[in-house]
C-alpha positions as CSV (number, residue, x, y, z in Angstrom):
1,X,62.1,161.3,61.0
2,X,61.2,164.0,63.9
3,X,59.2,161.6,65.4
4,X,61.7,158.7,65.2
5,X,64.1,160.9,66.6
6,X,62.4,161.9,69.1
7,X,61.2,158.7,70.4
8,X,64.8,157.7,70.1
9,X,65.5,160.9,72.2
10,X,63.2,160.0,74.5
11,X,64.2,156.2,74.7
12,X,66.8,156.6,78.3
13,X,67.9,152.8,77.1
14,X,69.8,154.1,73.5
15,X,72.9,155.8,73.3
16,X,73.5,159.4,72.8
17,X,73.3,160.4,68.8
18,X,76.7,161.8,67.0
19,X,76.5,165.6,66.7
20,X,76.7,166.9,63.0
21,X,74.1,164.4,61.6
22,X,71.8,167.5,60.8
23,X,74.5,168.9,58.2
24,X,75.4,165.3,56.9
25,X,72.3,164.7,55.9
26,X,72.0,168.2,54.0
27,X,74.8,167.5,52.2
28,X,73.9,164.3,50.9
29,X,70.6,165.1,49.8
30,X,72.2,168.0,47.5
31,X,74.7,165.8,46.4
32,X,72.0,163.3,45.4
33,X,70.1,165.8,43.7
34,X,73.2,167.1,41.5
35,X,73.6,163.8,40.4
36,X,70.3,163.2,39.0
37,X,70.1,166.4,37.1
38,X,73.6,165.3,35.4
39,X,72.3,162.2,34.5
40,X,69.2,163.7,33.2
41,X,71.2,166.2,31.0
42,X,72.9,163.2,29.5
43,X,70.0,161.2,28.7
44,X,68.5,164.2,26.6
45,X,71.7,164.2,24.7
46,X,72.0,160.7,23.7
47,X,68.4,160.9,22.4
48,X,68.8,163.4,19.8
49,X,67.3,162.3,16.1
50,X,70.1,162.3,13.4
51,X,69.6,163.6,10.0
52,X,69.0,160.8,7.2
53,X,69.7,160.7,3.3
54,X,68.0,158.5,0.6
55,X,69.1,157.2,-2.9
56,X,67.4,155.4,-5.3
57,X,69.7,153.4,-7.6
58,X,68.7,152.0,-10.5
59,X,70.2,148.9,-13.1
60,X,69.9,147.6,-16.6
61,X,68.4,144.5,-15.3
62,X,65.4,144.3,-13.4
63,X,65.8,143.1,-10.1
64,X,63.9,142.6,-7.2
65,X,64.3,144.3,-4.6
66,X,64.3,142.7,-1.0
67,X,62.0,143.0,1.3
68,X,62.0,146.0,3.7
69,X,64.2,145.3,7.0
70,X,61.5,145.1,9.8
71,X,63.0,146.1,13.2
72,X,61.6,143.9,16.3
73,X,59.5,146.4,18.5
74,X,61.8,148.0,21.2
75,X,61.8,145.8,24.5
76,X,59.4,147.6,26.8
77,X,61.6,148.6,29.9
78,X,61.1,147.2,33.4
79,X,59.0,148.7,35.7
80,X,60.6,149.7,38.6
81,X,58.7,149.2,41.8
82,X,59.3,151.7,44.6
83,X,60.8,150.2,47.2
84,X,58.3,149.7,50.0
85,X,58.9,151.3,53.3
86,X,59.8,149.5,56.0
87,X,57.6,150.4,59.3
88,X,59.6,150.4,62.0
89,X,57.9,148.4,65.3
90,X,56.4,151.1,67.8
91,X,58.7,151.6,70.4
92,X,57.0,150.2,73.8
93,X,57.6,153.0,76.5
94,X,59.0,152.8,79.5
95,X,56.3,151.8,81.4
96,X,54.9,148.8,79.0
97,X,58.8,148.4,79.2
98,X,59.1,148.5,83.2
99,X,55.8,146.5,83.2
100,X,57.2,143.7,81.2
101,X,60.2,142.9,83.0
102,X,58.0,143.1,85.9
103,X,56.2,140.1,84.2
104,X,59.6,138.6,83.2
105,X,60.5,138.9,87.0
106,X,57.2,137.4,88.1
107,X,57.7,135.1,85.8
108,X,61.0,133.7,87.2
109,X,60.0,134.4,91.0
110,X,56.9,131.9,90.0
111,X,59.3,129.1,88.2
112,X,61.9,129.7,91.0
113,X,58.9,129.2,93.7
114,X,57.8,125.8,91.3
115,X,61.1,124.2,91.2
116,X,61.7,125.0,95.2
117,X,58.5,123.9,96.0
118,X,59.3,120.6,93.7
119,X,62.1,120.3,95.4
120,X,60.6,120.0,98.8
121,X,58.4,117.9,97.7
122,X,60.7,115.9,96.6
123,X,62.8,115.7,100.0
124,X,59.5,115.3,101.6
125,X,58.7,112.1,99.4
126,X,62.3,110.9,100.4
127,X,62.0,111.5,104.1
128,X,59.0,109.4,103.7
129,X,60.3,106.8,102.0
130,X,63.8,106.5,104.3
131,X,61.0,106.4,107.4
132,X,59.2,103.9,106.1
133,X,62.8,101.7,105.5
134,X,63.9,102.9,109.2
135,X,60.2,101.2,110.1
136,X,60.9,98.5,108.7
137,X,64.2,97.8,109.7
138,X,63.3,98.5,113.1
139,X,59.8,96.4,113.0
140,X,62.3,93.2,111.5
141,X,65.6,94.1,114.3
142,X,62.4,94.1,116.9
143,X,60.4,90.9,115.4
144,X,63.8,88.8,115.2
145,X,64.8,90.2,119.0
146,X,61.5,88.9,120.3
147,X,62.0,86.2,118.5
148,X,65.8,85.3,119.8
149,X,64.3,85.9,123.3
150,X,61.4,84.1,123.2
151,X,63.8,81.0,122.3
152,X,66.0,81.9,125.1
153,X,63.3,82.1,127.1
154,X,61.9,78.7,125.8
155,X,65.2,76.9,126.1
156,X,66.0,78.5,129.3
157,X,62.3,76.9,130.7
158,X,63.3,73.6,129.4
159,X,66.8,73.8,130.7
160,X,65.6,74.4,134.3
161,X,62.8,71.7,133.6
162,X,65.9,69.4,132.8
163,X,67.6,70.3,135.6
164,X,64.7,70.0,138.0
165,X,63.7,66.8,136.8
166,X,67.5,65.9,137.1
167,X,67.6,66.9,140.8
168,X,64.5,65.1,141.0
169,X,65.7,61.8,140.0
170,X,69.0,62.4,141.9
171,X,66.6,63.2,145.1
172,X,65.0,59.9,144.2
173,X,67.7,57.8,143.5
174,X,69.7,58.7,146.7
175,X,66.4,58.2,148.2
176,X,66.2,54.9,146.7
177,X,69.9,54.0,147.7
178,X,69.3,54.9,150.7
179,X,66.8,53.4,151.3
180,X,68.6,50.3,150.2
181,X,71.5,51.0,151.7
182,X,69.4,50.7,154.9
183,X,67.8,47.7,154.0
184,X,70.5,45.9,153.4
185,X,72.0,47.2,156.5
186,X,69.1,45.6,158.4
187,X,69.1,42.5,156.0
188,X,72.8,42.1,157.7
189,X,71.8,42.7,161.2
190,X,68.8,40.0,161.1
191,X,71.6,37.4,159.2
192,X,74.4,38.4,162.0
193,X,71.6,37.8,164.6
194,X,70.6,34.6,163.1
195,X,73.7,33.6,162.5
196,X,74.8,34.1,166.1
197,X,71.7,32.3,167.2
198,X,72.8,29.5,165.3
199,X,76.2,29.3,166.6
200,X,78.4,31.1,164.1
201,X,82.3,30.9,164.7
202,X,82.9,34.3,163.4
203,X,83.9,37.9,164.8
204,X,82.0,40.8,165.2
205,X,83.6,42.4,162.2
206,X,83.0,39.3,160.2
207,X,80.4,40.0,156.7
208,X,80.2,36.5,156.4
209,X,77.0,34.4,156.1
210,X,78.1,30.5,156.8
211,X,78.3,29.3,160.0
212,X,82.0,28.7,160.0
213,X,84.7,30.3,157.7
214,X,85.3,27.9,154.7
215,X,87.4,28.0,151.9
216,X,90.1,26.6,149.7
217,X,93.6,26.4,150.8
218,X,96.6,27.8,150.3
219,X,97.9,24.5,148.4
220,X,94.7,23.4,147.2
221,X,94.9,25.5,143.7
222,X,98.9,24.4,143.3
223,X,97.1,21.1,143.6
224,X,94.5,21.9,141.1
225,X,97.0,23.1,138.6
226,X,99.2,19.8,139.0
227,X,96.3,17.8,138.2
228,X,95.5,19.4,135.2
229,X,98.6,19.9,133.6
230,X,100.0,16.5,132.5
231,X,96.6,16.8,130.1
232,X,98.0,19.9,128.7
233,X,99.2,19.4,125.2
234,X,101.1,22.4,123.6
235,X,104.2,22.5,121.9
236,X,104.6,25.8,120.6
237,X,107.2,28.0,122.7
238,X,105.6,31.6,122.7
239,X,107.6,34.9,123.0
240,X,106.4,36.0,126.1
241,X,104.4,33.9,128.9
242,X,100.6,35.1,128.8
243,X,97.8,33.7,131.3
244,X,94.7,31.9,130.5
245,X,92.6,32.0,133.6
246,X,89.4,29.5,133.6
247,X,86.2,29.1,135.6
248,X,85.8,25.8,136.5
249,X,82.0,24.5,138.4
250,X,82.7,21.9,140.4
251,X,80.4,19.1,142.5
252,X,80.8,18.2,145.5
253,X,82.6,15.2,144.9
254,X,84.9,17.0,143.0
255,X,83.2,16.2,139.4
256,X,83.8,18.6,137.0
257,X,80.4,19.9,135.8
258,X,81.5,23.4,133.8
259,X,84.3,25.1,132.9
260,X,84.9,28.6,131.1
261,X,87.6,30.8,129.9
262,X,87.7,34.0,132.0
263,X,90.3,35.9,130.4
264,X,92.2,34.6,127.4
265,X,95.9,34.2,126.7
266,X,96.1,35.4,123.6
267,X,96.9,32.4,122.1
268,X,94.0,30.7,120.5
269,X,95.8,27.3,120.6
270,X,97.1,27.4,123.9
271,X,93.1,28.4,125.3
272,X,92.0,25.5,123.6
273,X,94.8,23.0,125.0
274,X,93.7,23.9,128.8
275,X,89.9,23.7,128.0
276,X,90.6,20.1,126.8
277,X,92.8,19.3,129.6
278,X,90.4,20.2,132.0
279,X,87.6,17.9,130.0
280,X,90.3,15.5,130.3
281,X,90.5,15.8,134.0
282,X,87.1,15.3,134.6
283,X,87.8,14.9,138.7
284,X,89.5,17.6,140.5
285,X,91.3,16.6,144.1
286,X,89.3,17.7,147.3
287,X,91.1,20.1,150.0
288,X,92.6,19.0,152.9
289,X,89.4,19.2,155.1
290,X,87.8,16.9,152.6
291,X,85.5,19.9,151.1
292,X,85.2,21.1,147.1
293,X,84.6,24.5,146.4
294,X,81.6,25.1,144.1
295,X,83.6,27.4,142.0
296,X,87.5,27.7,141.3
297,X,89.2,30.3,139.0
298,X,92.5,28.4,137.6
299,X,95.3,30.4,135.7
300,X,97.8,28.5,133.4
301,X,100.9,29.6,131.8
302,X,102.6,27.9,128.8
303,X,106.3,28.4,130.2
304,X,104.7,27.1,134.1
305,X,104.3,23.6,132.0
């Protein structure tokens, strides 16, 4: 108990002890031992041997007697085990005490210092990993960049190559026309000169190449028309009054040799009715100088019939 107590008076972590245990305890311990001599003293009185009698008693007809009463031995009494102390742990002092939350405390510093250190680690594998995207990206934006310039580039080269050869051709070709154009222009002079050496009746400003101006005249196509149309056979009467103009080759006796439609009326059977009247014909007139031109263009109208 002393040493308990003063381990526990010793211990700055426990709280104060009540005052008055000292006497509490002495009086309990006489209490306890008044009450065992009381029960002792009643003990001794229940066990106290009583005084016993016997009889004998006898009858006029034997009988026998039963057998004795045989009391069962006394149950023995349990053994009663002393209670076994309980040892109380060894208090640790204060320095195993100060020294093991120093261990606790290095303890925790050392997990603290892990998980920090896990942590950076952990960023660092991140920052990694988000430079390695950010490469990427970049590599890929800079890839498709040269990529989108190197087309430009290539289209660019073939646009100026179009536009080159372009120029080129246009060079050329007014070249070429000019060259024409001056060809032609010296064609004329050498027909004008030859022309005048051979006694042409035109002007200076005339582009002619005959000798002498020659053509139909004014009359000669109302002429050409009245010839042809009594062969004309059409009987429909159209809405409107649409031209049929026709080619016609002609010999120089006047002999129809070829005729074509130039531009049609519109109406099938009308086309078809001055074609046949101009087979019909067969001769056209000749002009008033006594000439046929090689080539007449002749319009009809259905309503002109």
């Amino acid at each position: 108990m002393t040493t308990i107590s003063l381990h526990r008076r010793h211990d700055p972590f426990r709280p104060p002890e009540a005052p008055g245990l000292g006497r509490g305890m002495l009086f309990a311990l006489a209490a306890h031992i008044l009450l065992v001599v009381a029960i002792s003293i009643n003990v001794q009185w229940r066990t106290k041997t009583l005084p016993t009698a016997e009889a004998e008693l006898w009858s006029t007809v034997p009988v026998a007697a039963a057998p004795k009463e045989v009391l069962p031995p006394p149950e023995p009494e349990p053994e009663v085990k002393p209670t076994p102390k309980v040892q109380q742990p060894p208090q640790p002092s204060p320095a195993e005490l100060q020294a093991q939350r120093d261990a606790e405390i290095a303890i925790a510093k050392q997990k603290e210092q892990k998980r920090k250190e896990a942590e950076r680690q952990a960023e660092l594998e991140e920052q990694k990993r988000q430079k390695a995207l950010k490469d990427k990206a970049d590599k890929l934006e800079k890839e498709k960049a040269d990529k989108l310039e190197k087309q430009r580039a290539e289209d660019k080269a073939k646009a100026d190559k179009e536009k080159a050869d372009k120029a080129d051709k246009d060079k050329q070709l007014k070249a070429q026309k000019a060259d024409d154009a001056r060809r032609e222009a010296q064609r004329q002079e050498n027909l004008k000169r030859m022309m005048g050496m051979a006694g042409a009746s035109g002007d200076a400003n005339a582009t002619g190449r005959a000798q002498k101006s020659a053509g139909p005249s004014a009359s000669y196509g109302g002429r050409i028309v009245a010839r042809v149309k009594p062969n004309i056979v059409y009987a429909d009467n159209p809405a409107g009054n649409p031209a049929a103009e026709v080619e016609v080759k002609i010999a120089p006796d006047g002999t129809i040799i070829g005729r074509k439609l130039v531009k049609s009326s519109g109406l099938p059977e009308f086309d078809n009715a001055v074609l046949r009247a101009i087979d019909k014909t067969e001769v056209l007139p000749r002009d008033v100088d006594g000439s046929v031109p090689p080539s007449l263009v002749i319009t009809f109208r259905p309503k002109d019939l």
